[in-house]
Rosetta silent file (secondary structure, phi, psi, omega in degrees, C-alpha in Angstrom):
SEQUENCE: XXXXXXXXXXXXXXXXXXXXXXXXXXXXXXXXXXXXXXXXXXXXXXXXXXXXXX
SCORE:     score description
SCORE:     0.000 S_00000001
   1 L     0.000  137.720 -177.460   87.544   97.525  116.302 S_00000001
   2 L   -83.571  112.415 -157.105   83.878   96.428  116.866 S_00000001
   3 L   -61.170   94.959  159.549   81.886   96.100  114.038 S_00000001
   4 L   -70.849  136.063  157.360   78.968   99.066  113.735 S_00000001
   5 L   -25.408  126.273  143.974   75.367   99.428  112.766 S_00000001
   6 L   -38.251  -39.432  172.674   75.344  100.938  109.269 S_00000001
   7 L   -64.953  -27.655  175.507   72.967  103.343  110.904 S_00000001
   8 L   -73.673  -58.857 -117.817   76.098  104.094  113.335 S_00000001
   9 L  -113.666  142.207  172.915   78.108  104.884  110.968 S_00000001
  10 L  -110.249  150.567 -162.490   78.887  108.343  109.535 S_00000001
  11 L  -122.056  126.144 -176.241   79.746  109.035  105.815 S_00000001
  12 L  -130.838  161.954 -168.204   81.938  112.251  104.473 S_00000001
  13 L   -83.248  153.938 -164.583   83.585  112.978  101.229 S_00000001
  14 L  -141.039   91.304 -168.266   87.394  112.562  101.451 S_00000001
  15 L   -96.468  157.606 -121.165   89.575  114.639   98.952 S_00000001
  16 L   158.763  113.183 -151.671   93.223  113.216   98.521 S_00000001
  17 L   -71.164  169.314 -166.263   96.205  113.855   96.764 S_00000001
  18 H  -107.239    0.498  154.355   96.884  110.884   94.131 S_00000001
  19 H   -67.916  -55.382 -172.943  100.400  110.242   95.718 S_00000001
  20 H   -76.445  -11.166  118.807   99.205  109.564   98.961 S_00000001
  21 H    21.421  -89.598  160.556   96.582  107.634   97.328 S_00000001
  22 H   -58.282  -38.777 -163.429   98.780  105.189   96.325 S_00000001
  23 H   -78.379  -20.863  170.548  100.757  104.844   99.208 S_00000001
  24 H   -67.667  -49.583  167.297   97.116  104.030  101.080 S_00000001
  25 H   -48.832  -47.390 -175.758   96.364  101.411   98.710 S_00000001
  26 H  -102.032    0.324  157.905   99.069   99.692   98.969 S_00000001
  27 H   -72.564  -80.629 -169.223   99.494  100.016  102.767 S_00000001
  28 H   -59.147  -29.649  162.003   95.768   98.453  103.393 S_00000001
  29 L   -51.498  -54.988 -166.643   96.778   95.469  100.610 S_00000001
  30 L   -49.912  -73.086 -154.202  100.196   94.752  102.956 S_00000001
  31 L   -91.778   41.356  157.825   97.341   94.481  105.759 S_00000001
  32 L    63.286   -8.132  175.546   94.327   92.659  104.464 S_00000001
  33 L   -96.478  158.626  164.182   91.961   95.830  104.504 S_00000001
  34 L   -75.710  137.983  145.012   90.124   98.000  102.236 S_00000001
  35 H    26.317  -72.853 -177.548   91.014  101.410  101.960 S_00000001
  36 H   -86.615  -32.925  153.956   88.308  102.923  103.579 S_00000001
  37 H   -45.451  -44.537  168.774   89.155  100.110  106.649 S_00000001
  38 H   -49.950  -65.293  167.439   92.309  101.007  106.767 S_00000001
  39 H   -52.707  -21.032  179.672   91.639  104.858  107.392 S_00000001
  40 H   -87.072  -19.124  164.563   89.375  104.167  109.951 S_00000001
  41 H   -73.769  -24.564  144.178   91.935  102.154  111.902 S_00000001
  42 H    -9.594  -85.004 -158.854   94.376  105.123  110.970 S_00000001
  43 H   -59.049  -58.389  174.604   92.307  107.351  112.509 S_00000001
  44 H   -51.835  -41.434 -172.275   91.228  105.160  115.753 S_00000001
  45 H   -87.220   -1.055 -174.358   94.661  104.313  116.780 S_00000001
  46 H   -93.906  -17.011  170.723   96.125  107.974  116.241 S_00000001
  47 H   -79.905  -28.089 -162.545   92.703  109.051  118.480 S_00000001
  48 H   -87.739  -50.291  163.881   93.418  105.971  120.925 S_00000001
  49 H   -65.243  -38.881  175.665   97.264  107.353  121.049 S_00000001
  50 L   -61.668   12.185  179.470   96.498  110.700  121.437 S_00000001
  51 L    59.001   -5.066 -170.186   94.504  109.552  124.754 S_00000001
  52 L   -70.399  -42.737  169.446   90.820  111.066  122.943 S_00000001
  53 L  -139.188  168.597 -156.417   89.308  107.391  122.653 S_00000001
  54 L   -84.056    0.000    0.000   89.451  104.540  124.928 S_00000001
């Protein structure tokens, strides 16, 4: 994923049950990201599968 401006970037509150929580945490540790990295790579490849981004 290519690395945005801060100015690019948009910021929203994110409420979240404390199971899946964990299971997030410890997902983006197996794979070297933070948290909040992690969801956004979530998010891009279920938008990339879902044919919506390039």
């Amino acid at each position: 994923m290519a690395k945005k401006q801060n100015s690019d970037i948009k910021s929203f509150i994110l409420r979240i049950d404390p199971e899946t929580m964990v299971a997030l945490e410890k997902w983006a540790a197996d794979e070297f990201r933070s948290v909040n990295g992690q969801l956004q790579w979530i998010i891009s490849e279920a938008l990339r599968k879902s044919g919506r981004k390039k």
